[in-house]
N, CA, C and O atoms as a DFTB+ gen file, in Angstrom:
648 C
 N C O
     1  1       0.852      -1.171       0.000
     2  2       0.000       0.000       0.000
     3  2       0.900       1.236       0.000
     4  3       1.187       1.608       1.138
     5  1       1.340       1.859      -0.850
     6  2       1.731       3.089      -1.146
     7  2       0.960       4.155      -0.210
     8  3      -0.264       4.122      -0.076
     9  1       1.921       5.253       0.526
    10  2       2.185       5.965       0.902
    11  2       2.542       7.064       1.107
    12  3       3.029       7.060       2.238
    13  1       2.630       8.653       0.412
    14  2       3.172       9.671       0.357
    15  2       4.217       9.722       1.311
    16  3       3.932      10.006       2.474
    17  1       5.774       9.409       0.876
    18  2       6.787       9.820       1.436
    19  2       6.832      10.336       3.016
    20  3       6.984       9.658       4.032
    21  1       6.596      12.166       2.832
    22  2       5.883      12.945       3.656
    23  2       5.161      12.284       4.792
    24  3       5.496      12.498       5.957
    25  1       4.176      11.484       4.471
    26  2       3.044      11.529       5.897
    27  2       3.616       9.763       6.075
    28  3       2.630       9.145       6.476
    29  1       4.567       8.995       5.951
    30  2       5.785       7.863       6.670
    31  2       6.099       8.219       7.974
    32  3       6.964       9.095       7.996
    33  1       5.706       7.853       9.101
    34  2       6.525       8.164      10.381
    35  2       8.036       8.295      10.128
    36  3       8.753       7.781       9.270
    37  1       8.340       9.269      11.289
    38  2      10.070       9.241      11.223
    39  2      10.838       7.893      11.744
    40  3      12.068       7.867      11.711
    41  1      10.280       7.060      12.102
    42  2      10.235       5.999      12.903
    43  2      10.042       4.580      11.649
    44  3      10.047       3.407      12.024
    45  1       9.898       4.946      10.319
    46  2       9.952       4.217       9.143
    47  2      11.085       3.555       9.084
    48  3      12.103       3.974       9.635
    49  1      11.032       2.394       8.377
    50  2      12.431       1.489       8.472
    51  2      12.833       1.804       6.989
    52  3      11.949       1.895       6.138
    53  1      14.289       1.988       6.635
    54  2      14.320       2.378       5.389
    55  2      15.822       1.041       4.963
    56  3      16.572       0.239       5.520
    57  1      15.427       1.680       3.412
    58  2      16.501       0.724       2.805
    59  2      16.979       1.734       1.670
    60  3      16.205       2.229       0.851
    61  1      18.529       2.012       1.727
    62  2      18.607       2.680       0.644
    63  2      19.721       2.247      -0.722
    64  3      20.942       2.095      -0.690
    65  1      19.030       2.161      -1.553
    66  2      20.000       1.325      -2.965
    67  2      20.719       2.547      -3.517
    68  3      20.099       3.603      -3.644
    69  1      22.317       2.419      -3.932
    70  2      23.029       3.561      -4.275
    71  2      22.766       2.888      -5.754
    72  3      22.680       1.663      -5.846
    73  1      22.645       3.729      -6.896
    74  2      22.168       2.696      -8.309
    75  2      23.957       3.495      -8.647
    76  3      24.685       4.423      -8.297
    77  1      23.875       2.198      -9.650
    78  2      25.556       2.213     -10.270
    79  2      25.981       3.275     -11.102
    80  3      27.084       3.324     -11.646
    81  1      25.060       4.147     -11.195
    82  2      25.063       5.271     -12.567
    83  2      23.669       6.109     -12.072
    84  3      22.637       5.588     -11.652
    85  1      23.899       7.342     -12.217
    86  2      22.761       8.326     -12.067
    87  2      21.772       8.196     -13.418
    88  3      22.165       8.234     -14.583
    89  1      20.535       8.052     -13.010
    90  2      19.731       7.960     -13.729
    91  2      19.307       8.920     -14.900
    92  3      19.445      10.124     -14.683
    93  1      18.930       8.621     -15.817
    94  2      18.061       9.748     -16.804
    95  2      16.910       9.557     -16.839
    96  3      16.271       8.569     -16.478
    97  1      16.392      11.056     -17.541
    98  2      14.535      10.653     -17.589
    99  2      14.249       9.564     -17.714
   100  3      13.379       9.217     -16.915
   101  1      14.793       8.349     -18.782
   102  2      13.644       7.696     -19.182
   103  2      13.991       6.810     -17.704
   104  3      13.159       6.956     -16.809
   105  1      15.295       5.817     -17.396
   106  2      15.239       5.229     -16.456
   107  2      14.337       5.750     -15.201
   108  3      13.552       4.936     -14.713
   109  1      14.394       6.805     -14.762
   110  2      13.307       7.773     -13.643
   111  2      11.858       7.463     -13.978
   112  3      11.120       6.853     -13.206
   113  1      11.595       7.788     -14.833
   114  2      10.450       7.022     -15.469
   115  2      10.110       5.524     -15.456
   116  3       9.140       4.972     -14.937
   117  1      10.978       5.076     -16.043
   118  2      10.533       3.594     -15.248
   119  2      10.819       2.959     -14.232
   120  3      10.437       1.798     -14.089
   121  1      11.460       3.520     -13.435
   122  2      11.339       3.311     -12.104
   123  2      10.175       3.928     -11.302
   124  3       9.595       3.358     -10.377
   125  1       9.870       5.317     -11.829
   126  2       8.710       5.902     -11.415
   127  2       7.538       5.030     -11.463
   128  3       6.787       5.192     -10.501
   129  1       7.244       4.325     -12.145
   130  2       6.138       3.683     -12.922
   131  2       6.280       2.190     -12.032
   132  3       5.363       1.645     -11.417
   133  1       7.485       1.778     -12.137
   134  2       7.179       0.096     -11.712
   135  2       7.086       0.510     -10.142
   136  3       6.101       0.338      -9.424
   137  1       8.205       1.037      -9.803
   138  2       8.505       1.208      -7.749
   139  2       6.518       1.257      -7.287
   140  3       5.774       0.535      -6.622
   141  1       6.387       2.275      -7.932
   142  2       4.701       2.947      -7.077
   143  2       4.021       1.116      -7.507
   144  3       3.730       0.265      -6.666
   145  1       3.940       0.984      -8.839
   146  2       3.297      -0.875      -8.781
   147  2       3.173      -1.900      -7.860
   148  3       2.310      -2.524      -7.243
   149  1       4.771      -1.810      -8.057
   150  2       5.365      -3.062      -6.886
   151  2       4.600      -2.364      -5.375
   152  3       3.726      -2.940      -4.729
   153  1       5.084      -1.248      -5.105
   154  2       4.660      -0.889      -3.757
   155  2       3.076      -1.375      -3.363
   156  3       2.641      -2.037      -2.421
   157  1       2.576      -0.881      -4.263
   158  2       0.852      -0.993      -4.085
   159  2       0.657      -2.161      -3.889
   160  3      -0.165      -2.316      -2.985
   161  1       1.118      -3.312      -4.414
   162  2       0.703      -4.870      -4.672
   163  2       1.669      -5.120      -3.350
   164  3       1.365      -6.051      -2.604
   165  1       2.742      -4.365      -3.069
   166  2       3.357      -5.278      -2.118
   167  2       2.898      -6.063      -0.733
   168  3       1.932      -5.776      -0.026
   169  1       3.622      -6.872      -0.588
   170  2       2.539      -7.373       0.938
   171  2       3.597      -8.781       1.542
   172  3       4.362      -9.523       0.924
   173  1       3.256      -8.722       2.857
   174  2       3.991      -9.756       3.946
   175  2       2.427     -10.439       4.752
   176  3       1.485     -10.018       5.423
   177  1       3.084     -12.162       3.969
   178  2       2.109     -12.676       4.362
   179  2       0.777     -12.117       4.006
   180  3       0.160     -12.055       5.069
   181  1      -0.145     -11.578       2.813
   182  2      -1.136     -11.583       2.436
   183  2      -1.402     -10.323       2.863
   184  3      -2.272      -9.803       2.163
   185  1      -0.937      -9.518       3.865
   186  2      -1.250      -8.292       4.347
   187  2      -0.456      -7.213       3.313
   188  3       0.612      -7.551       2.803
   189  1      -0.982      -6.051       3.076
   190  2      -0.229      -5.191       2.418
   191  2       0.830      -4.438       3.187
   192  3       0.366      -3.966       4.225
   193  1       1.817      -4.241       3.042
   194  2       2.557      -3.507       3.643
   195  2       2.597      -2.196       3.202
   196  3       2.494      -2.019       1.989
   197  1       2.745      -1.078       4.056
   198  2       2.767      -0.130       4.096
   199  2       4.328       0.624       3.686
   200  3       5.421       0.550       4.247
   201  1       3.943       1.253       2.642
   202  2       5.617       1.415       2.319
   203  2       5.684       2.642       1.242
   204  3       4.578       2.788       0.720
   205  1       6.521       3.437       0.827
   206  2       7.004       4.404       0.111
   207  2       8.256       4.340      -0.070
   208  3       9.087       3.657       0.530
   209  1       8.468       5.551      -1.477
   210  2       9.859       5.516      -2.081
   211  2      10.478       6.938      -2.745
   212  3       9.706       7.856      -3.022
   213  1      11.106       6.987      -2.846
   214  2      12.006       8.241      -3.586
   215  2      13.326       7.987      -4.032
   216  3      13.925       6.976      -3.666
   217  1      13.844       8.854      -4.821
   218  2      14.920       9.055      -5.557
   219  2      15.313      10.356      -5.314
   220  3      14.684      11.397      -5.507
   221  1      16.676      10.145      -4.765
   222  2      17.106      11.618      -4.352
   223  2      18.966      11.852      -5.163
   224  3      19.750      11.006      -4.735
   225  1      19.214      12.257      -5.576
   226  2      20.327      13.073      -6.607
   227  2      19.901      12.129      -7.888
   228  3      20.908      11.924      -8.565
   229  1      19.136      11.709      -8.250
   230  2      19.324      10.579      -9.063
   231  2      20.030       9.509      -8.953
   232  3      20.488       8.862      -9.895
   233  1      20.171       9.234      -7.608
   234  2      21.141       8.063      -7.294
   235  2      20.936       7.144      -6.585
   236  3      21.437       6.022      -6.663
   237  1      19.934       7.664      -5.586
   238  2      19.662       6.743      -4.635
   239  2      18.174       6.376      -4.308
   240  3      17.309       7.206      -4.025
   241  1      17.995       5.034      -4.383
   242  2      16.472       4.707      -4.277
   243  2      16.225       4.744      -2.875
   244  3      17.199       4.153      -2.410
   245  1      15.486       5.095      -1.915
   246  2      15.195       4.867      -0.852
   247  2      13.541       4.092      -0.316
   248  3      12.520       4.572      -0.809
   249  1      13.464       3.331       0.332
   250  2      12.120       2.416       0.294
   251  2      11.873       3.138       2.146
   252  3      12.697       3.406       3.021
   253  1      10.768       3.212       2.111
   254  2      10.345       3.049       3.711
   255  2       9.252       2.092       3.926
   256  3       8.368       1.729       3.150
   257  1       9.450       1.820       4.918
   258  2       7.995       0.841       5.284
   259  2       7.615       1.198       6.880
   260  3       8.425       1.396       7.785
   261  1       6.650       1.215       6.938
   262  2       6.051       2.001       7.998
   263  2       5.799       0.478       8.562
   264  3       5.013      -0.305       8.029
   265  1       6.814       0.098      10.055
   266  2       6.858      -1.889      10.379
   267  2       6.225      -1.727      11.548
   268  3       6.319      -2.578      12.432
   269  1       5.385      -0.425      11.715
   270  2       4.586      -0.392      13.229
   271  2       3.525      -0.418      12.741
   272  3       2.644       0.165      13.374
   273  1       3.119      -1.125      11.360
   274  2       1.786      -1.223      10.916
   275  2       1.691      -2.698      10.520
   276  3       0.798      -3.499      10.797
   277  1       2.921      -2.896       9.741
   278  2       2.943      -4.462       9.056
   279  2       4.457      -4.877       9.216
   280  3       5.112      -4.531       8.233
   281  1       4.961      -5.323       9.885
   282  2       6.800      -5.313      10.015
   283  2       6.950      -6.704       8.835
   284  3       6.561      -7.864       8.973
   285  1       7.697      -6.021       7.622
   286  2       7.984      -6.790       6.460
   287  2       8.438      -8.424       6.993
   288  3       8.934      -8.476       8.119
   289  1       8.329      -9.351       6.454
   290  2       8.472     -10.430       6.305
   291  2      10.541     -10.856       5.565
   292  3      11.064      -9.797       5.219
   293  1      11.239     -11.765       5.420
   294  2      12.044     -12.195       5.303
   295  2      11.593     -12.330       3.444
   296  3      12.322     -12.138       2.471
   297  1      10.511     -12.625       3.483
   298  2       9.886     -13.090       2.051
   299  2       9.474     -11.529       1.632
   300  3      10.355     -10.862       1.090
   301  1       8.818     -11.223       1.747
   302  2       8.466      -9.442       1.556
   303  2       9.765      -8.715       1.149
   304  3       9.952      -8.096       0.102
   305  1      10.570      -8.891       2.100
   306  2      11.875      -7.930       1.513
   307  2      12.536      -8.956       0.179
   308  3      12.983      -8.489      -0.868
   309  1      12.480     -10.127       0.448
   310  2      13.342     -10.631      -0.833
   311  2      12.498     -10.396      -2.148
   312  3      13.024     -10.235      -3.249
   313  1      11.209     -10.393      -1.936
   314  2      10.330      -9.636      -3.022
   315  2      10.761      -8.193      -3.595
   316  3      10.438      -7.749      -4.696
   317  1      11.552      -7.556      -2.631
   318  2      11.830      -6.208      -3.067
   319  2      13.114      -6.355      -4.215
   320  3      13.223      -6.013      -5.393
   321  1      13.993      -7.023      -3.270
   322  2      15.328      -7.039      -3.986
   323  2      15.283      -8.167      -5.396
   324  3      16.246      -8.358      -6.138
   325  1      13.777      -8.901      -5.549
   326  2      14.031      -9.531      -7.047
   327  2      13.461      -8.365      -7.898
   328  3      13.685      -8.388      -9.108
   329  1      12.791      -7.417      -7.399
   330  2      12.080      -6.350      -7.935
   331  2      13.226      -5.123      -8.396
   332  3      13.006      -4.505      -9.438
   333  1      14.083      -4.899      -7.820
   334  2      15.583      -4.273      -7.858
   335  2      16.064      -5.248      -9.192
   336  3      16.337      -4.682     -10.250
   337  1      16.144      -6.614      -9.092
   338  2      16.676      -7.564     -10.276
   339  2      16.715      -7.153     -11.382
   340  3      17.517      -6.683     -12.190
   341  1      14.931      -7.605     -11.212
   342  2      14.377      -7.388     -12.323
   343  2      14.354      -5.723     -13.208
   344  3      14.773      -5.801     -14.363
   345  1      14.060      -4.786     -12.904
   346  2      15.012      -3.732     -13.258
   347  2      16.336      -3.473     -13.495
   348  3      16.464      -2.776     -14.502
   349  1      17.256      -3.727     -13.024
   350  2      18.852      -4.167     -13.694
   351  2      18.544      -4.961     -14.800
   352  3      19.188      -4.564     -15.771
   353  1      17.900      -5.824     -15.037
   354  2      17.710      -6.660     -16.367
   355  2      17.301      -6.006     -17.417
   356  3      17.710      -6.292     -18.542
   357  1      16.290      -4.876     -17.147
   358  2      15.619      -4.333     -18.190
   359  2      16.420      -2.439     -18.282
   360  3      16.275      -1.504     -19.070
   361  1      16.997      -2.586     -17.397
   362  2      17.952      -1.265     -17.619
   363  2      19.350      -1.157     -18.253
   364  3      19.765      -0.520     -19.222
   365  1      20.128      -2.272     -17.093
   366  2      21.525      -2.130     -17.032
   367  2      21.972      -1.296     -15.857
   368  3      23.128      -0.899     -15.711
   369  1      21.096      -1.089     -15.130
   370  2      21.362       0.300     -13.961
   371  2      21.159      -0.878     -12.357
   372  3      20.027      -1.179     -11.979
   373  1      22.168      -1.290     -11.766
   374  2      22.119      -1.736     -10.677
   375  2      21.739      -0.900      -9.714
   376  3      22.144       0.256      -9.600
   377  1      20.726      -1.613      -8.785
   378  2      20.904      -1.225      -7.049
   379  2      21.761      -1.870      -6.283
   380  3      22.205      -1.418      -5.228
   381  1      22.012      -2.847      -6.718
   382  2      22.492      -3.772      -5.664
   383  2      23.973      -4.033      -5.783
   384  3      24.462      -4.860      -5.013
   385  1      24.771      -3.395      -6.699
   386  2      26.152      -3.412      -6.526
   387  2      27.196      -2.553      -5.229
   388  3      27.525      -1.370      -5.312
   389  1      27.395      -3.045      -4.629
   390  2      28.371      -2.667      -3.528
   391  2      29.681      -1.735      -3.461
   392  3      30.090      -0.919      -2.635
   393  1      30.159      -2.213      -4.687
   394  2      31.763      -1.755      -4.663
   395  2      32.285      -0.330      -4.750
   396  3      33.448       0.055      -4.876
   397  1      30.917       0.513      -4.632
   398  2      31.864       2.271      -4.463
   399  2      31.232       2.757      -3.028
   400  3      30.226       2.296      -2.490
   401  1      31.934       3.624      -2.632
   402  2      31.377       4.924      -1.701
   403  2      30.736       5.964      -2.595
   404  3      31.262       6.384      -3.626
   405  1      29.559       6.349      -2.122
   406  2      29.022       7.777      -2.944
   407  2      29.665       8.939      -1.787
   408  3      29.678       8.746      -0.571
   409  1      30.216      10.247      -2.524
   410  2      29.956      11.525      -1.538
   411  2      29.713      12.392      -2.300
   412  3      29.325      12.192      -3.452
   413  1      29.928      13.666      -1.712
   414  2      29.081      14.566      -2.424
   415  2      30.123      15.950      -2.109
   416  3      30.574      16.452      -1.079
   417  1      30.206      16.188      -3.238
   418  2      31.236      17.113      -3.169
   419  2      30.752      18.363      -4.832
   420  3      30.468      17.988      -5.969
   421  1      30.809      19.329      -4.473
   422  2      30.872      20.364      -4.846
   423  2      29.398      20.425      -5.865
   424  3      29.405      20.884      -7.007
   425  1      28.457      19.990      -5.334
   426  2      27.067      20.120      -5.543
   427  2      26.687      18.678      -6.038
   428  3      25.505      18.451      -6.294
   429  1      27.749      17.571      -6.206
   430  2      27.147      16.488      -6.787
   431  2      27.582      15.079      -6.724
   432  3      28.669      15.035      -6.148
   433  1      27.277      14.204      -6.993
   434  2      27.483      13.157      -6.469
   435  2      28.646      12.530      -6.959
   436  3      28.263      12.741      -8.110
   437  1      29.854      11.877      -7.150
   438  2      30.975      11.228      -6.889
   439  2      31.408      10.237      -6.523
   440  3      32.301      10.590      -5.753
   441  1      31.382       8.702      -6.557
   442  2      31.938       7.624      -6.437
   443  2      33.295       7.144      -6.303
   444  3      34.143       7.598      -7.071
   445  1      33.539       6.491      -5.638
   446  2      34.910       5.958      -5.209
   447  2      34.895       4.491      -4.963
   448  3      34.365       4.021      -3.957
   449  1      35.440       3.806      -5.822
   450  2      35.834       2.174      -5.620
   451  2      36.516       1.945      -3.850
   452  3      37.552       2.367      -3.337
   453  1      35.601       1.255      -3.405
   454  2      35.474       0.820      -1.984
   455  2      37.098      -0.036      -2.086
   456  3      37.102      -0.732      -1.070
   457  1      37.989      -0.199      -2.590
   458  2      39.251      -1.143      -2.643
   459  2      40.297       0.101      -2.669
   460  3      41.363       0.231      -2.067
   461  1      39.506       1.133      -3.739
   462  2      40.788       1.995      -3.219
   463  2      40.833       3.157      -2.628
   464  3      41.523       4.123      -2.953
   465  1      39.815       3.027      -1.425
   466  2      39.847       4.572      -0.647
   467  2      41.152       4.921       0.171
   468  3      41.629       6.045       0.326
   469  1      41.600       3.790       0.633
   470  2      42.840       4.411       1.529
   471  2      43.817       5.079       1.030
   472  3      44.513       5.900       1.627
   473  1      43.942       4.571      -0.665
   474  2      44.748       5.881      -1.674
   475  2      44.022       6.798      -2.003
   476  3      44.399       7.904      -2.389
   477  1      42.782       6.378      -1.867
   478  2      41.740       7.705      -2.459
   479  2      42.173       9.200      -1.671
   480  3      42.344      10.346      -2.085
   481  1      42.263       8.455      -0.129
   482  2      42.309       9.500       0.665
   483  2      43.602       9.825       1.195
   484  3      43.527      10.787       1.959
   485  1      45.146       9.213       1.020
   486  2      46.440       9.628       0.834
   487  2      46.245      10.463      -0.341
   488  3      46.499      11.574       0.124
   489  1      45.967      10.631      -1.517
   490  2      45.898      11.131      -2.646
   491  2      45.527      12.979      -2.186
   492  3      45.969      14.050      -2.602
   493  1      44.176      12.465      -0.804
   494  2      43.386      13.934      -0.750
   495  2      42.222      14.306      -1.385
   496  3      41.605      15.342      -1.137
   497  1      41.769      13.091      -2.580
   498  2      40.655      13.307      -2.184
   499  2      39.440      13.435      -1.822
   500  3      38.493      14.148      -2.152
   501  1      39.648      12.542      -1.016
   502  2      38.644      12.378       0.124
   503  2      39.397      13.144       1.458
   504  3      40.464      12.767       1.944
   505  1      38.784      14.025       1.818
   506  2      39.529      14.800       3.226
   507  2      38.285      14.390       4.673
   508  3      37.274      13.707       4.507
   509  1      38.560      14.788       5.531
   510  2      37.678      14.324       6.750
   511  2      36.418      15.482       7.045
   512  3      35.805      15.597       8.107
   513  1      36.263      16.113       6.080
   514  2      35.483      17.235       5.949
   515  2      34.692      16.882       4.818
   516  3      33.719      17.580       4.535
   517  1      35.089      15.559       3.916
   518  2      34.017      15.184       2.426
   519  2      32.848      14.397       2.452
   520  3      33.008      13.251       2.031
   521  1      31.430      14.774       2.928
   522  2      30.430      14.239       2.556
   523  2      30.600      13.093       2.480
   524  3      31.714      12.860       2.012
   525  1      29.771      11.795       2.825
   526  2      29.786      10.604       2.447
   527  2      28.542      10.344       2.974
   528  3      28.087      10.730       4.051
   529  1      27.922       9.516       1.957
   530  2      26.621       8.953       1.968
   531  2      26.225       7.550       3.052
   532  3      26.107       6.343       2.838
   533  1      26.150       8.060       3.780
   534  2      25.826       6.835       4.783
   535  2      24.363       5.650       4.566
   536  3      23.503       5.508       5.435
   537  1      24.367       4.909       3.228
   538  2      23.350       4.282       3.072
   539  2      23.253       3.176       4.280
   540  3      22.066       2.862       4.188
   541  1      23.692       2.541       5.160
   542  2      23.133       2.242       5.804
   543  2      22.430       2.510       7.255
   544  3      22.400       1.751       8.223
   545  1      21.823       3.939       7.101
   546  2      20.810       4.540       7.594
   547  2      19.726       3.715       8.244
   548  3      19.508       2.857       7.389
   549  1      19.008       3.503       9.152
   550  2      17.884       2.647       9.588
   551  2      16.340       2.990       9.668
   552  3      15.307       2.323       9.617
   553  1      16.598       4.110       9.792
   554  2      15.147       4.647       9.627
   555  2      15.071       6.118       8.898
   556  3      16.027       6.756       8.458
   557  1      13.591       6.512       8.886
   558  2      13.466       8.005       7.781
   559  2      14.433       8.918       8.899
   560  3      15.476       9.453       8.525
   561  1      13.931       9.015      10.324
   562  2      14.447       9.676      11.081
   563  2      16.216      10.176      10.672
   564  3      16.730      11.280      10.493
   565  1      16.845       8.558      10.641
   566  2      18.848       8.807      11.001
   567  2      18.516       9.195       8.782
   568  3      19.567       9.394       8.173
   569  1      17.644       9.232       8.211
   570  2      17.826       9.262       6.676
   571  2      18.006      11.160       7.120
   572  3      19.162      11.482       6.847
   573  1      17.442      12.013       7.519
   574  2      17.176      13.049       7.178
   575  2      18.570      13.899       8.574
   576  3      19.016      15.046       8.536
   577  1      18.894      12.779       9.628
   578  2      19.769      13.630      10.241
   579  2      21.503      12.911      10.186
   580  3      22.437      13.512      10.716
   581  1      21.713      11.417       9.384
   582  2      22.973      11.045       9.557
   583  2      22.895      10.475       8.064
   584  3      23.236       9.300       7.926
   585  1      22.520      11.120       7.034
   586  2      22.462      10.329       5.878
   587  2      23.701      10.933       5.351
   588  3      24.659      10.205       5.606
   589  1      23.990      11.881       4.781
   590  2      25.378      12.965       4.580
   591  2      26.291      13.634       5.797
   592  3      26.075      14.607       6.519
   593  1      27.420      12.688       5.719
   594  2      28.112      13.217       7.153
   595  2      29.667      13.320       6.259
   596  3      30.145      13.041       5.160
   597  1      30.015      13.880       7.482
   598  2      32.047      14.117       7.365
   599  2      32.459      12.710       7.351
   600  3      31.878      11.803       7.946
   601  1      33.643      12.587       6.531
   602  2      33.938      10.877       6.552
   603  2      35.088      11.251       7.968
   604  3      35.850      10.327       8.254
   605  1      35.180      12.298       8.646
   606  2      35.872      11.783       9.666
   607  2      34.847      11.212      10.748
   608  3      35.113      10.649      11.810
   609  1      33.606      11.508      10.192
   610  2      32.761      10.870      11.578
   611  2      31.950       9.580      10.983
   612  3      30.843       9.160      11.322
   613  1      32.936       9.037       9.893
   614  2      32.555       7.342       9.026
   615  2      33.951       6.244       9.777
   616  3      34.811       6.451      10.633
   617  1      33.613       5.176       9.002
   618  2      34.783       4.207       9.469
   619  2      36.232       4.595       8.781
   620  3      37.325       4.102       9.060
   621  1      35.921       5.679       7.743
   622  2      36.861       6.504       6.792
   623  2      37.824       7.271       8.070
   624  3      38.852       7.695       7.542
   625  1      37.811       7.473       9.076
   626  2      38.400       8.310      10.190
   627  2      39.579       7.468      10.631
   628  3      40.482       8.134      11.137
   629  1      39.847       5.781      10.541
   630  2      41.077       5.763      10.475
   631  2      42.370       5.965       9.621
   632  3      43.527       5.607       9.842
   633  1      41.820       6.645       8.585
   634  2      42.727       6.850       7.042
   635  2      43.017       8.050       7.295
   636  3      43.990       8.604       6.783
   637  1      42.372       8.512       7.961
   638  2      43.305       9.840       8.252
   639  2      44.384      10.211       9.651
   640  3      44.989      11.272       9.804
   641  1      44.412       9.033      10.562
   642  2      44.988       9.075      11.554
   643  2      47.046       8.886      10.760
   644  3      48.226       9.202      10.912
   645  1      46.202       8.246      10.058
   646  2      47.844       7.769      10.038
   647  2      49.430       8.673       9.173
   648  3      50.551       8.175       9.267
């Protein structure tokens, strides 16, 4: 059961997919189109779950589910992530690839291969003052107050000790 973003408790459980490439209209579009689908039909155990979504720099999908109404199922969420699949199949645009850091630097978004930050950040640049996208956020609440932080206050803070 779809949801307006907006009226989601702050207390929403969230999930956020960094996609491998910033989107264009048309991909936005069909994500626009399937996400609200899937959402509406979605459901744990026969019940609908309560849930919403957005896209914010063009990069990042974010899901909420409101779990003080219907707390998703083990099966419910793996429904999400074949739903993530199945879009990579028909795009080429992953959610579910792992291997960069997003930050955000000088109005926009920026990637860094997760293997080579510790040169990233001998190099400089990444400094302890650079934005970094903290997707694993837990709820709307830590989405809107620990989602973009200093990587000296990430696990990135021992790369600069040394």
């Amino acid at each position: 059961m779809y949801i307006d973003i907006q009226k989601m408790p702050s207390s929403s459980r969230v999930w956020i997919y960094q996609a491998s490439e910033a989107l264009n209209e048309t991909a936005k579009n069909t994500l626009a189109a399937k996400i609200r689908d899937f959402i509406e039909h979605w459901d744990s155990h026969g019940t609908p779950v309560k849930a919403s979504w957005t896209l914010n720099h063009d990069r990042f999908l974010i899901i909420a589910v409101d779990d003080q109404s219907n707390d998703p199922s083990g099966c419910s969420i793996d429904k999400s992530v074949k739903f993530l699949k199945e879009f990579e199949a028909e795009t080429a645009i992953s959610f579910l690839e792992r291997s960069s850091l997003a930050v955000f630097e000088e109005n926009q978004v920026k990637t860094y291969e997760i293997k080579d930050l510790k040169n990233t950040v001998q190099q400089g640049k990444i400094t302890p003052k650079t934005l970094i996208f903290n997707n694993l956020a837990p709820t709307l609440a830590d989405l809107s107050e620990n989602w973009c932080i200093p990587a000296e206050k990430t696990w990135l803070s021992r790369f600069f000790n040394n």
